[in-house]
C-alpha positions as CSV (number, residue, x, y, z in Angstrom):
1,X,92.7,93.0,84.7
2,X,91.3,89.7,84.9
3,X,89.2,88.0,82.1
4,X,86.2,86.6,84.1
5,X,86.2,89.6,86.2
6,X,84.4,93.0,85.0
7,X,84.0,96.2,86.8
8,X,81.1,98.6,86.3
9,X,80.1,102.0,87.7
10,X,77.1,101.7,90.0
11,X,73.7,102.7,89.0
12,X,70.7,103.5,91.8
13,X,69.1,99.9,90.3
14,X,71.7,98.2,91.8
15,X,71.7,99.3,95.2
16,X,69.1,96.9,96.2
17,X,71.5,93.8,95.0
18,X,74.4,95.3,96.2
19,X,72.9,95.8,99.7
20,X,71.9,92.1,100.3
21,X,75.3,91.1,99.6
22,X,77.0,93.5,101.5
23,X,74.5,92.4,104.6
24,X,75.4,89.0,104.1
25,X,79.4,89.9,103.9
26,X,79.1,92.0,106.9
27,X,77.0,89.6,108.7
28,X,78.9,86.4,108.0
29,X,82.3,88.2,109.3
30,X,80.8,89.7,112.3
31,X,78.9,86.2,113.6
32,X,82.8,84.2,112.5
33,X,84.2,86.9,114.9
34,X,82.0,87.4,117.8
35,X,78.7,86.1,119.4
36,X,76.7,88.7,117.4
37,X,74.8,87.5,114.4
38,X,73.9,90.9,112.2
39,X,76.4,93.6,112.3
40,X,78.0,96.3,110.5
41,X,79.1,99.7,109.6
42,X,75.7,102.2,109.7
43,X,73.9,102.0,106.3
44,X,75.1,98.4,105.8
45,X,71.9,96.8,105.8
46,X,69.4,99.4,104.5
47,X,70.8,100.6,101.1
48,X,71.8,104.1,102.4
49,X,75.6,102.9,102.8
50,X,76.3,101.8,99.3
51,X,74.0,104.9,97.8
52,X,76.3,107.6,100.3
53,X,79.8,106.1,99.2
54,X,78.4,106.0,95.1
55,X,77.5,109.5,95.4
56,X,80.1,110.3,97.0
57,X,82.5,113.2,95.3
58,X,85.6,112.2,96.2
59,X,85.0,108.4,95.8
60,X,84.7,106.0,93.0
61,X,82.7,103.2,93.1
62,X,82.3,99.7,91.4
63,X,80.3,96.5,90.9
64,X,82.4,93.3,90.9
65,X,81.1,91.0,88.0
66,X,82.2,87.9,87.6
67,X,81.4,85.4,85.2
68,X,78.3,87.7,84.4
69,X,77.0,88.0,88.4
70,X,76.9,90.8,90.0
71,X,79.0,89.5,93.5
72,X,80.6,92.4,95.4
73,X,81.6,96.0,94.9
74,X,84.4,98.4,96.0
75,X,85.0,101.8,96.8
76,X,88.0,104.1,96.4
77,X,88.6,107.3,98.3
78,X,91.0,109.8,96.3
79,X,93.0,112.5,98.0
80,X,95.3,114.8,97.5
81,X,99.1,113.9,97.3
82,X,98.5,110.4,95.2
83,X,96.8,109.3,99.3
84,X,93.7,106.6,98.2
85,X,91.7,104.7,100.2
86,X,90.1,101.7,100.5
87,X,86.3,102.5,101.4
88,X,84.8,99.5,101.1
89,X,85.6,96.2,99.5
90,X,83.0,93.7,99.5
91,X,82.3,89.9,97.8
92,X,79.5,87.7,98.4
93,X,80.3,84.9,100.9
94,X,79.1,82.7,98.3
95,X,81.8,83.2,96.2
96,X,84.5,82.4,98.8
97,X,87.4,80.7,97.4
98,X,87.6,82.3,94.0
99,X,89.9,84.7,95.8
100,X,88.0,87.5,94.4
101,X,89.0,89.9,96.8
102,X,92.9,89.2,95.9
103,X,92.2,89.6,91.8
104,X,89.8,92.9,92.6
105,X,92.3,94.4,95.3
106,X,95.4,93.5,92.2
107,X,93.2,94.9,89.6
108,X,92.3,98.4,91.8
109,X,96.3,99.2,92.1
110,X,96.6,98.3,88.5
111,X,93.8,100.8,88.0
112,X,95.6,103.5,90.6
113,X,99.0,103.0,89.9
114,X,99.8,106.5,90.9
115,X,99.2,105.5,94.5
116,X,102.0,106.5,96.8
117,X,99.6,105.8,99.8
118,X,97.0,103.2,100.5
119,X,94.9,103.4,103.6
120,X,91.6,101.0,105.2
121,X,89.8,100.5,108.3
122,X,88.4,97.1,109.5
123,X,86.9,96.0,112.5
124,X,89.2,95.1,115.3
125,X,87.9,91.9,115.9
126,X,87.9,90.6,111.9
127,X,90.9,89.1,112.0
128,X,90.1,87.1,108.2
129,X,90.6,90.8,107.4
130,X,93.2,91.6,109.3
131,X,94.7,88.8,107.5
132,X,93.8,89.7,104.1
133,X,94.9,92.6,104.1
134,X,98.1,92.0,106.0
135,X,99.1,89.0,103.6
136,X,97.4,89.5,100.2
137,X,97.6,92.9,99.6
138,X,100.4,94.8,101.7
139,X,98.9,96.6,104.3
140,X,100.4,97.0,107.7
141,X,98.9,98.1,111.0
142,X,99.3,101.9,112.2
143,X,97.1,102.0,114.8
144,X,94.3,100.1,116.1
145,X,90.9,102.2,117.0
146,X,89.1,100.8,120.3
């Protein structure tokens, strides 16, 4: 795990925090990508995203902190057979070129070593994601949802 980074279980005070920085992640992707300005999965932008994958049974969910700011969150799907997946992933645009996301994805398959399979969706048209999680973290295309 990295030194400056810290991970912490989510509390209901922090969904308000947590939502505006998702917004802006999801927003600043969608308008690089396409003519559309404000965009995301449902629940993105009104807290009830980040509250349904925290209480979520079969997920586990975490605030990014680094260097004592709260800055992005993930969430980890656990099934049977040592399968996991990639929920969400999210870290304020403010915050680009930290690599954040590279050190948090490294430090979540520390943290699930027994993983056998990884799996995660992102929007066809993200290709940053695409990107990321082609390159810096091992993921390769199966399919491709239209």
């Amino acid at each position: 795990m990295n030194n400056k980074i810290l991970y912490q279980k989510i509390y209901t005070d922090d969904y308000k925090k947590l939502t505006k920085i998702m917004t802006s992640a999801f927003n600043e992707d969608t308008s690089m990508h396409t003519d559309i300005k404000e965009d995301g999965p449902k629940g993105y932008n009104d807290g009830s995203l980040i509250k349904w994958l925290n209480e979520h049974t079969d997920f586990e969910s975490y605030k990014v902190i680094y260097e004592g700011n709260i800055v992005g969150a993930y969430t980890v799907g656990i099934k049977p057979n040592n399968e996991y997946s990639l929920e969400m992933l999210f870290i304020d645009p403010n915050y680009r070129g930290h690599h954040l996301g590279t050190i948090v994805w490294n430090d979540i398959e520390q943290k699930y070593i027994n993983a056998k399979i990884w799996t995660v969706e992102t929007p066809d048209y993200s290709i940053r994601n695409h990107k990321f999680y082609t390159k810096k973290c091992g993921f390769t295309f199966l399919k491709e949802n239209i």
